[in-house]
PDB file of N, H, CA, C and O in Angstrom:
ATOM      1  N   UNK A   1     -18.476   2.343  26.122  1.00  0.00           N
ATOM      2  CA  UNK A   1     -17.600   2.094  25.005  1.00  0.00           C
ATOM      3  C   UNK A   1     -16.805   3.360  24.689  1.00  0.00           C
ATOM      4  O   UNK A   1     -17.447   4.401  24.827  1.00  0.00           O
ATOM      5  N   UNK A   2     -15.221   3.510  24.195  1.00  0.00           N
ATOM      6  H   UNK A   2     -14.699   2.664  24.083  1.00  0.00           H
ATOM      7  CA  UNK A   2     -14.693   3.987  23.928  1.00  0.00           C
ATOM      8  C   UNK A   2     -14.755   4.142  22.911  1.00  0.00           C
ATOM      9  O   UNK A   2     -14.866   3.210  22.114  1.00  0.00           O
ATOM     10  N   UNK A   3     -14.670   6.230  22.345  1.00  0.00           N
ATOM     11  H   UNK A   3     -14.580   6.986  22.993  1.00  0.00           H
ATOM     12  CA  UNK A   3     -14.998   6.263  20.979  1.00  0.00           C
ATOM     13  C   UNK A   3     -13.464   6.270  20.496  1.00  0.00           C
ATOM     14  O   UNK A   3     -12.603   6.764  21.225  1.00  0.00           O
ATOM     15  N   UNK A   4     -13.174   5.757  19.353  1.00  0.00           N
ATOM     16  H   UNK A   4     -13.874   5.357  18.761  1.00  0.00           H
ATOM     17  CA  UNK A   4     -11.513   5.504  18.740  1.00  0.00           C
ATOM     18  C   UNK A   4     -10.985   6.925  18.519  1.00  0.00           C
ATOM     19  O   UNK A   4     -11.857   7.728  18.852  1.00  0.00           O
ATOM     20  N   UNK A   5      -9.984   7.467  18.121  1.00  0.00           N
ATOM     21  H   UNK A   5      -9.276   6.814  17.850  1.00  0.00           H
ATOM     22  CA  UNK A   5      -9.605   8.393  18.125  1.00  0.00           C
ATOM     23  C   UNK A   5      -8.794   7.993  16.687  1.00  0.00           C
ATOM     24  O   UNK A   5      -8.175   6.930  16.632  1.00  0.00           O
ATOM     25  N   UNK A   6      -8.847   9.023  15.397  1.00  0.00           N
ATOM     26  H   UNK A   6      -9.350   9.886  15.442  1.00  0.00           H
ATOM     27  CA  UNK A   6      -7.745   8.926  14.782  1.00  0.00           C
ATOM     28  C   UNK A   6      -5.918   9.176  15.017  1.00  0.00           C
ATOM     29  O   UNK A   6      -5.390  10.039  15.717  1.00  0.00           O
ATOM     30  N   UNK A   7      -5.382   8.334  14.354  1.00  0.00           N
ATOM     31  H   UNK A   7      -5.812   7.633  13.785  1.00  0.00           H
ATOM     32  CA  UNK A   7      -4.002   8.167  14.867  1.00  0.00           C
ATOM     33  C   UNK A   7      -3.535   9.646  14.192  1.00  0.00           C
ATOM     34  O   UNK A   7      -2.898  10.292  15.023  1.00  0.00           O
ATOM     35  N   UNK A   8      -3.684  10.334  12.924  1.00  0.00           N
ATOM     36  H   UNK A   8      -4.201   9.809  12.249  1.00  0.00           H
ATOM     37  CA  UNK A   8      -3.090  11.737  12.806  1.00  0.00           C
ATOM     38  C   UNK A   8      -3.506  12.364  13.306  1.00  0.00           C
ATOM     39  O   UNK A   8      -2.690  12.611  14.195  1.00  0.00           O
ATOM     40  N   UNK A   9      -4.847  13.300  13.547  1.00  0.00           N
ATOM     41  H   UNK A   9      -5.510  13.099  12.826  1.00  0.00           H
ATOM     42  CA  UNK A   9      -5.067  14.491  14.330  1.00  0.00           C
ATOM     43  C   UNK A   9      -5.434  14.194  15.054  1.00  0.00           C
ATOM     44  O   UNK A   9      -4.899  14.882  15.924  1.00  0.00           O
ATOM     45  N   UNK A  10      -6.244  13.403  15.630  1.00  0.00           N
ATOM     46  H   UNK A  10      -6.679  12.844  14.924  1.00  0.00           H
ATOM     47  CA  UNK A  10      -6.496  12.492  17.085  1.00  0.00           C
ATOM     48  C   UNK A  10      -8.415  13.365  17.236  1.00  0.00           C
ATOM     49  O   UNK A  10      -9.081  13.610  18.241  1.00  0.00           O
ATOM     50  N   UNK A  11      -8.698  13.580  15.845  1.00  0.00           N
ATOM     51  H   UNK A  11      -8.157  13.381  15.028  1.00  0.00           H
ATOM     52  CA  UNK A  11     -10.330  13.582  15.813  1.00  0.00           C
ATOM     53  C   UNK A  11     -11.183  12.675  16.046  1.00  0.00           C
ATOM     54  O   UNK A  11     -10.576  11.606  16.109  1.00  0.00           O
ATOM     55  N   UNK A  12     -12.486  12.508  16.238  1.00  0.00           N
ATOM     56  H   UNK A  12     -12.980  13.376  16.186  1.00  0.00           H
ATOM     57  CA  UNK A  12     -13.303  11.241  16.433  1.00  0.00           C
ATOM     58  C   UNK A  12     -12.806  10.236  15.069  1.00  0.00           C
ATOM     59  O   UNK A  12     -12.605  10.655  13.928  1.00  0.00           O
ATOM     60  N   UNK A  13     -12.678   8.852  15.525  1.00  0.00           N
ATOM     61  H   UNK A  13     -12.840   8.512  16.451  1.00  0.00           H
ATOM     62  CA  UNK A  13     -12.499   7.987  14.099  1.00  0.00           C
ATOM     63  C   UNK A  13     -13.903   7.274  12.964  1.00  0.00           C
ATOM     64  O   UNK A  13     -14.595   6.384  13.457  1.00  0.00           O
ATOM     65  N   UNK A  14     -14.071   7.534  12.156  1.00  0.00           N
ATOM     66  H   UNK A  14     -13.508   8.257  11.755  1.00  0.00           H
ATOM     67  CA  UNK A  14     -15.531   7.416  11.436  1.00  0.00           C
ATOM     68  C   UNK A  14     -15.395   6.122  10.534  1.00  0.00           C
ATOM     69  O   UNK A  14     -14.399   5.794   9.889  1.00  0.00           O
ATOM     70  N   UNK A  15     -16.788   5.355  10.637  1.00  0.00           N
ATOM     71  H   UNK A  15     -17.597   5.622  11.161  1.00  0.00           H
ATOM     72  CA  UNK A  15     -17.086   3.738  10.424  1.00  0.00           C
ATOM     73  C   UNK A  15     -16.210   3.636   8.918  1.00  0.00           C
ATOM     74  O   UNK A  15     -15.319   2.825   8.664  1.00  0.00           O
ATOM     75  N   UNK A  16     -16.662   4.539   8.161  1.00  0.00           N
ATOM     76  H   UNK A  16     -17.386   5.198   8.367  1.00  0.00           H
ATOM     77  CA  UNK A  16     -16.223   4.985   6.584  1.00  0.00           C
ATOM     78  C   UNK A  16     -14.794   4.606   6.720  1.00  0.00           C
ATOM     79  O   UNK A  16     -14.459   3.620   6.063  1.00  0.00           O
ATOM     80  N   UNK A  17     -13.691   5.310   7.588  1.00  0.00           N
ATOM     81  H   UNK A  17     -13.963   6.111   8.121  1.00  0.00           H
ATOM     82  CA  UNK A  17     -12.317   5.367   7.205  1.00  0.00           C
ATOM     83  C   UNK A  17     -11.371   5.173   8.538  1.00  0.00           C
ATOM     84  O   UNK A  17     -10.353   5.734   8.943  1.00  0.00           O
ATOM     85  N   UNK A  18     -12.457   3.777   9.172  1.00  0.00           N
ATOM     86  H   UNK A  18     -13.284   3.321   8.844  1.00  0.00           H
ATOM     87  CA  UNK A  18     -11.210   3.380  10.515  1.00  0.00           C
ATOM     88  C   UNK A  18      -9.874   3.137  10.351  1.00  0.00           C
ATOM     89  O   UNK A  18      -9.443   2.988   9.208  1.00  0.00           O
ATOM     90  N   UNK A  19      -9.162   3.074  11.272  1.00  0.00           N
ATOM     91  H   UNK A  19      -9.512   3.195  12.201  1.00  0.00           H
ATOM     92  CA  UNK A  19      -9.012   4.047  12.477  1.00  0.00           C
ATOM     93  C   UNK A  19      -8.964   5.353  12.298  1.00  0.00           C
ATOM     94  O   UNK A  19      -8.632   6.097  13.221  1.00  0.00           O
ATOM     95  N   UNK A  20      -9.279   5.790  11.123  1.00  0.00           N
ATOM     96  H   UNK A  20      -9.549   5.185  10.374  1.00  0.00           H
ATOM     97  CA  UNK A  20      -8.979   7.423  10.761  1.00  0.00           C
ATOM     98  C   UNK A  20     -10.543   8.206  10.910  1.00  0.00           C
ATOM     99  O   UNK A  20     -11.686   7.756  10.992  1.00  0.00           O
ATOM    100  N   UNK A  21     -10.043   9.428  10.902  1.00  0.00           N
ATOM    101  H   UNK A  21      -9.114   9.794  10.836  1.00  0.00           H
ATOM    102  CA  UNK A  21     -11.092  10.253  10.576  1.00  0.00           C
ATOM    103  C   UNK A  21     -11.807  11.098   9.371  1.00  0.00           C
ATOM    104  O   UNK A  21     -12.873  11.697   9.518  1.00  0.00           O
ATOM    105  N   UNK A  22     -11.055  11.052   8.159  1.00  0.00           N
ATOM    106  H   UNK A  22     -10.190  10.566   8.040  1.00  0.00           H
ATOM    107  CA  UNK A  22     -11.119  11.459   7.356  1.00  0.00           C
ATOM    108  C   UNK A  22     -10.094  10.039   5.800  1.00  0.00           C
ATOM    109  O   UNK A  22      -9.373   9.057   5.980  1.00  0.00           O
ATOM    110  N   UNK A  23     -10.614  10.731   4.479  1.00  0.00           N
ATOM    111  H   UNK A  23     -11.200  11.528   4.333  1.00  0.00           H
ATOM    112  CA  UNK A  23     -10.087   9.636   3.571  1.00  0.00           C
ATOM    113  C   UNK A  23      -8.286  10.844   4.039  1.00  0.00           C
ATOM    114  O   UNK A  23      -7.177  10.353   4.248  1.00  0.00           O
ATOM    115  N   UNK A  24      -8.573  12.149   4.060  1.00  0.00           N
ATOM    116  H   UNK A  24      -9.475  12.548   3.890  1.00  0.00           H
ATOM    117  CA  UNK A  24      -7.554  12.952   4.041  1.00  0.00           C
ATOM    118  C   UNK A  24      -6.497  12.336   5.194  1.00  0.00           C
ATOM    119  O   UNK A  24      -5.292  12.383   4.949  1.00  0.00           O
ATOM    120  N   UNK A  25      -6.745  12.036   5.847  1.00  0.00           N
ATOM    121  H   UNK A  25      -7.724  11.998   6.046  1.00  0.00           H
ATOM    122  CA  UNK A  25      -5.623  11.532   7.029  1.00  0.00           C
ATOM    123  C   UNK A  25      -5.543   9.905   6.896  1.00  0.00           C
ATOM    124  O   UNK A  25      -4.968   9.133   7.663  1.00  0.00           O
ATOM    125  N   UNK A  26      -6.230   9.617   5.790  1.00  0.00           N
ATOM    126  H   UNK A  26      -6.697  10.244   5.167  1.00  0.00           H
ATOM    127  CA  UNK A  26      -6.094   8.269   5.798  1.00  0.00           C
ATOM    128  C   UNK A  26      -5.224   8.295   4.889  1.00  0.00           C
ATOM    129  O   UNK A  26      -4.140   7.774   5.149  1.00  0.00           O
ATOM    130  N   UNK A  27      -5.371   8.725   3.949  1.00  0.00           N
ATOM    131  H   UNK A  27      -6.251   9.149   3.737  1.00  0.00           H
ATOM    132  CA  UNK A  27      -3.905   9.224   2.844  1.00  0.00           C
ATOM    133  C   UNK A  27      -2.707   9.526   3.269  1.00  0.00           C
ATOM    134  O   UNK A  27      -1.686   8.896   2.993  1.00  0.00           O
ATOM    135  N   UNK A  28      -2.788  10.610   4.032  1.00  0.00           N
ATOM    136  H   UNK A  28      -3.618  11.122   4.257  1.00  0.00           H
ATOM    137  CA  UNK A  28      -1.417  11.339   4.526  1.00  0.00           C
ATOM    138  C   UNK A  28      -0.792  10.005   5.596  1.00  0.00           C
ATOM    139  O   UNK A  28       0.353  10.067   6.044  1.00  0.00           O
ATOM    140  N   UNK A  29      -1.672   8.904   5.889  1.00  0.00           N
ATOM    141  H   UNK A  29      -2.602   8.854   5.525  1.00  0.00           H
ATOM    142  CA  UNK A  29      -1.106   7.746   6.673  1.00  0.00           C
ATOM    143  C   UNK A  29      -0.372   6.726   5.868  1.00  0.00           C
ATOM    144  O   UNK A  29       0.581   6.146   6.388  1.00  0.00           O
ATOM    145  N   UNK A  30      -0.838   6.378   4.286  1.00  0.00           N
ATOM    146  H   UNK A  30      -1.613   6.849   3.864  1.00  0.00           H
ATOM    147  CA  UNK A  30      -0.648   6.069   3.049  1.00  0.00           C
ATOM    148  C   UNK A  30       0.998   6.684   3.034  1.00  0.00           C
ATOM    149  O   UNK A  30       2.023   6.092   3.372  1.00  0.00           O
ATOM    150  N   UNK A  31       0.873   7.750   2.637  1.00  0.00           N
ATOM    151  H   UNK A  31       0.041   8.230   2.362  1.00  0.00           H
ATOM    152  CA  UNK A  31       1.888   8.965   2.168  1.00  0.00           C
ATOM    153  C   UNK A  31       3.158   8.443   3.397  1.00  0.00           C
ATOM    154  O   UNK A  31       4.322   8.199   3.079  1.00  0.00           O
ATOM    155  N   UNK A  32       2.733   8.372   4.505  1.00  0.00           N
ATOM    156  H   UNK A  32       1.788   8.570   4.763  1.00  0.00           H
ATOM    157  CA  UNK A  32       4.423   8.254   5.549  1.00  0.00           C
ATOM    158  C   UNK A  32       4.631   6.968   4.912  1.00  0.00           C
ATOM    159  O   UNK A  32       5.508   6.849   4.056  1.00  0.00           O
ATOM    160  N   UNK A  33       3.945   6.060   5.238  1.00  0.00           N
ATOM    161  H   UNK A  33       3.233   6.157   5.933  1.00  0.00           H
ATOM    162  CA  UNK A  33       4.633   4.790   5.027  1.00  0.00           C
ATOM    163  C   UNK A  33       5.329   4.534   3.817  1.00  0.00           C
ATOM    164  O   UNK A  33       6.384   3.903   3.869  1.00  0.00           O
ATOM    165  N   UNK A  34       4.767   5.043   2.461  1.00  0.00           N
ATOM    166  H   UNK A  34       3.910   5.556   2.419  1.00  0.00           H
ATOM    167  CA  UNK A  34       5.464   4.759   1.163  1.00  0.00           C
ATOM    168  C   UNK A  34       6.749   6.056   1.222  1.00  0.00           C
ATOM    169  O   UNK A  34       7.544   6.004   0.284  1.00  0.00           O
ATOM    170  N   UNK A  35       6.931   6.982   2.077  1.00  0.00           N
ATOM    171  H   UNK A  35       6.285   7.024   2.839  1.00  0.00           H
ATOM    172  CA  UNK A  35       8.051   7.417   2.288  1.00  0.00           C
ATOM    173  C   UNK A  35       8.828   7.265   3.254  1.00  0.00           C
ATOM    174  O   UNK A  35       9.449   8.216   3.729  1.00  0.00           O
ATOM    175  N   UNK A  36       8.932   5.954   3.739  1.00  0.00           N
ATOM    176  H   UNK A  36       8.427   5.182   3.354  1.00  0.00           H
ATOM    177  CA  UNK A  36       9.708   5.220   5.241  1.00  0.00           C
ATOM    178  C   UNK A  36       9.465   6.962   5.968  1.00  0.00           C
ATOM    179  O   UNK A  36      10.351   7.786   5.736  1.00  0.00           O
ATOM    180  N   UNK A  37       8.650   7.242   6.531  1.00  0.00           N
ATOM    181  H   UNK A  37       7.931   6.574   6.719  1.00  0.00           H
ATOM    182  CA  UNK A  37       8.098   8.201   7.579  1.00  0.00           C
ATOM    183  C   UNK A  37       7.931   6.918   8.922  1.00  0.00           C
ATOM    184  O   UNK A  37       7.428   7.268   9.990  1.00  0.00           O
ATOM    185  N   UNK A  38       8.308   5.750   8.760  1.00  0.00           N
ATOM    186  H   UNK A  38       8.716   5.466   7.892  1.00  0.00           H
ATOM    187  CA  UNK A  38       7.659   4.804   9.980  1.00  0.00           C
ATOM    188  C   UNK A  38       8.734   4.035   9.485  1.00  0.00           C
ATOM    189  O   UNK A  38       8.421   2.894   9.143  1.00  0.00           O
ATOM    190  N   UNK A  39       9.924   4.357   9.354  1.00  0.00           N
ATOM    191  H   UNK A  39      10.179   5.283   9.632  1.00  0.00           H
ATOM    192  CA  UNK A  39      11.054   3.375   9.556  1.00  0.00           C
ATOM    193  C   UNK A  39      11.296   2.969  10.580  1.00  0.00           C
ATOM    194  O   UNK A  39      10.851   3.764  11.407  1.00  0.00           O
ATOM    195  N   UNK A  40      11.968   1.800  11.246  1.00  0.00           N
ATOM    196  H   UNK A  40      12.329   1.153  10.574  1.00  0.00           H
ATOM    197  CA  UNK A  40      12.935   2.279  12.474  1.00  0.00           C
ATOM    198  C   UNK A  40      14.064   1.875  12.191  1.00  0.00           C
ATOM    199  O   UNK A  40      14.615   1.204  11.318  1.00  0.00           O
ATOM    200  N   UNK A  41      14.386   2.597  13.411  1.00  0.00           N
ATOM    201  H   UNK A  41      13.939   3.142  14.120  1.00  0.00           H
ATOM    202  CA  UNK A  41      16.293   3.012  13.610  1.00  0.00           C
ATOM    203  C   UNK A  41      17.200   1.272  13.766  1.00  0.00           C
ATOM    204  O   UNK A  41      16.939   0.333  14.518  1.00  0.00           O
ATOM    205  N   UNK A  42      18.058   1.389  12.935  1.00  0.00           N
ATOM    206  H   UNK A  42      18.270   2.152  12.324  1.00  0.00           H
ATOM    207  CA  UNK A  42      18.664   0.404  12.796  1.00  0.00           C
ATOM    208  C   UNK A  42      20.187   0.658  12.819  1.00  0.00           C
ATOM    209  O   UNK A  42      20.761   1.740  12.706  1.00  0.00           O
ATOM    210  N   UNK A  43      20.719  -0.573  12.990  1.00  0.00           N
ATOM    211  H   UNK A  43      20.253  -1.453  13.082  1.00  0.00           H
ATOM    212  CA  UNK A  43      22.775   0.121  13.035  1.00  0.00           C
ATOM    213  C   UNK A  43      23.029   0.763  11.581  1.00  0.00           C
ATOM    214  O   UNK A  43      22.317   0.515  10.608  1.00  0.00           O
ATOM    215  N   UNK A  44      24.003   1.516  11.570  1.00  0.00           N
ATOM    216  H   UNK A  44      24.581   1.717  12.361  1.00  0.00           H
ATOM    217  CA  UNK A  44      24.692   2.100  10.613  1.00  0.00           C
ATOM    218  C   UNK A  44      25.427   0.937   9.657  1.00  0.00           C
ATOM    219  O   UNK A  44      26.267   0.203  10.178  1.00  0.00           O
ATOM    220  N   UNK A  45      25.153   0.823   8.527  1.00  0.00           N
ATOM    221  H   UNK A  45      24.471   1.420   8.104  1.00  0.00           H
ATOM    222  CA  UNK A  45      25.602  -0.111   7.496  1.00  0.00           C
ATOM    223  C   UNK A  45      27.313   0.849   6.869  1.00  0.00           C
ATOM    224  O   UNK A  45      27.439   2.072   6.823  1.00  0.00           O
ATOM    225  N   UNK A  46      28.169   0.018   6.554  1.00  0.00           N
ATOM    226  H   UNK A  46      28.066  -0.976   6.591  1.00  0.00           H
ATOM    227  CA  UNK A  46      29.415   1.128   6.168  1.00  0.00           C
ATOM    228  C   UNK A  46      29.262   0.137   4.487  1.00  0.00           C
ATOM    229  O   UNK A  46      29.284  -1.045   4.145  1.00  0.00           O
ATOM    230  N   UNK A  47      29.098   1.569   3.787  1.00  0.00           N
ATOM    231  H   UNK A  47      29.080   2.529   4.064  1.00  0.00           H
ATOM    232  CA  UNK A  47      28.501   1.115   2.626  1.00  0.00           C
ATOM    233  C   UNK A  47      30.382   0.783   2.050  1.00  0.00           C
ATOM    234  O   UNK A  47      30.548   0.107   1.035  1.00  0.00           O
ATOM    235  N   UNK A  48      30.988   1.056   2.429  1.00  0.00           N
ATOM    236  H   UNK A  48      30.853   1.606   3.254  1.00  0.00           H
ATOM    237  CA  UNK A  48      32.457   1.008   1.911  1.00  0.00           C
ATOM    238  C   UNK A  48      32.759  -0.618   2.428  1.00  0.00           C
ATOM    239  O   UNK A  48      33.414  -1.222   1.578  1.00  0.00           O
ATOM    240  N   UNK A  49      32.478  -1.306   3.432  1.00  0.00           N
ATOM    241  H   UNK A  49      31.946  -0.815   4.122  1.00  0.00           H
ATOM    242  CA  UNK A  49      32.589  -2.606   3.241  1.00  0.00           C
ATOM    243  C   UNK A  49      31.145  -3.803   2.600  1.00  0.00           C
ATOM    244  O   UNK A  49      31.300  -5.020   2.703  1.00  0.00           O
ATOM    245  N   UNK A  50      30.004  -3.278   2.055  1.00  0.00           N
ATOM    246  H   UNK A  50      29.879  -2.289   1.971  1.00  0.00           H
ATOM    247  CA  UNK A  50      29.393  -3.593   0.848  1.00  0.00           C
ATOM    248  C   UNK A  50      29.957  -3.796  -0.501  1.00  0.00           C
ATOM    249  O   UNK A  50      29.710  -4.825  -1.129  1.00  0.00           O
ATOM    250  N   UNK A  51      30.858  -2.664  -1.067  1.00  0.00           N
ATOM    251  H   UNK A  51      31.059  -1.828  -0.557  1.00  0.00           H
ATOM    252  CA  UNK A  51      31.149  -2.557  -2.071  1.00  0.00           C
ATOM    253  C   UNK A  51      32.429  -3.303  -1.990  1.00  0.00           C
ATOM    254  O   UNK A  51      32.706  -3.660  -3.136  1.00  0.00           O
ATOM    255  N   UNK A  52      33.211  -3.645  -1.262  1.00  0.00           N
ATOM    256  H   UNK A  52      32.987  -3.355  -0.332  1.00  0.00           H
ATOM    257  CA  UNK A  52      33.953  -4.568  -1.047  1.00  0.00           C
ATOM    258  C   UNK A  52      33.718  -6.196  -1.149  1.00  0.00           C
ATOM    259  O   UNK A  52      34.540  -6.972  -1.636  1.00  0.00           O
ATOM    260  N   UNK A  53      32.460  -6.560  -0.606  1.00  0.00           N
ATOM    261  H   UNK A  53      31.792  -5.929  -0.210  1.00  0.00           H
ATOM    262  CA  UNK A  53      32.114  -7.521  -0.873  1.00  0.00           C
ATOM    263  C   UNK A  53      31.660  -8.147  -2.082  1.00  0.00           C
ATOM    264  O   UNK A  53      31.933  -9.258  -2.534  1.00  0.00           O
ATOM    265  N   UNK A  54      30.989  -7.325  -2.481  1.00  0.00           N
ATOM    266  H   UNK A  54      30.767  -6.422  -2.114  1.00  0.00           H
ATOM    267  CA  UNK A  54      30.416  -7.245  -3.790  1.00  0.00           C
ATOM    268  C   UNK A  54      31.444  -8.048  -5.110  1.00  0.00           C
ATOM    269  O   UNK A  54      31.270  -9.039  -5.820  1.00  0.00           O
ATOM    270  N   UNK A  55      32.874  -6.732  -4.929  1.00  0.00           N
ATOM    271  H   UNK A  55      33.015  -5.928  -4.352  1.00  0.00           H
ATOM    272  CA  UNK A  55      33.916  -7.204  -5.915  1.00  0.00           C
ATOM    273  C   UNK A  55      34.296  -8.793  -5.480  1.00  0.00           C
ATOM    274  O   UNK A  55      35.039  -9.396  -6.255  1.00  0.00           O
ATOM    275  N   UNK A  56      34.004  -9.221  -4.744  1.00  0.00           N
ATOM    276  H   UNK A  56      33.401  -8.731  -4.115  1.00  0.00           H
ATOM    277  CA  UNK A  56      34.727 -10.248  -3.928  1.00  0.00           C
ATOM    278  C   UNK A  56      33.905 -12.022  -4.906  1.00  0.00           C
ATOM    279  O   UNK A  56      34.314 -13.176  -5.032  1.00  0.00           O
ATOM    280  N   UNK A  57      32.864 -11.401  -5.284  1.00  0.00           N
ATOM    281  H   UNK A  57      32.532 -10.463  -5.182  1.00  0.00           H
ATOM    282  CA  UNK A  57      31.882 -12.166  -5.551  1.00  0.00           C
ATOM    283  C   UNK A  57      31.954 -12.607  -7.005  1.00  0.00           C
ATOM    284  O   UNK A  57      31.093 -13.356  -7.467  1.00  0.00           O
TER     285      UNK A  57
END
């Protein structure tokens, strides 16, 4: 059996705070996501034809 590895520092992962190794890297995993740290890349929006639409409405 393969032991898991945490996804931030890539330490052993513990029963307590899977897939992580710590509550500390389980947080800082918390922390990216509520700051789009795990966005992805999407087309460029031209906020100048938004606001165009908008009035339109």
């Amino acid at each position: 059996m393969t032991k898991s590895r945490c996804p931030i520092c890539a330490a052993p992962a513990t029963p307590t705070h899977t897939p992580f190794c710590s509550r500390g890297c389980k947080d800082r995993d918390l922390l990216r996501w509520l700051s789009d740290g795990y966005r992805l890349p999407g087309a460029t929006i031209d906020t100048e034809s938004l606001d165009s639409h908008a009035d339109t409405d």
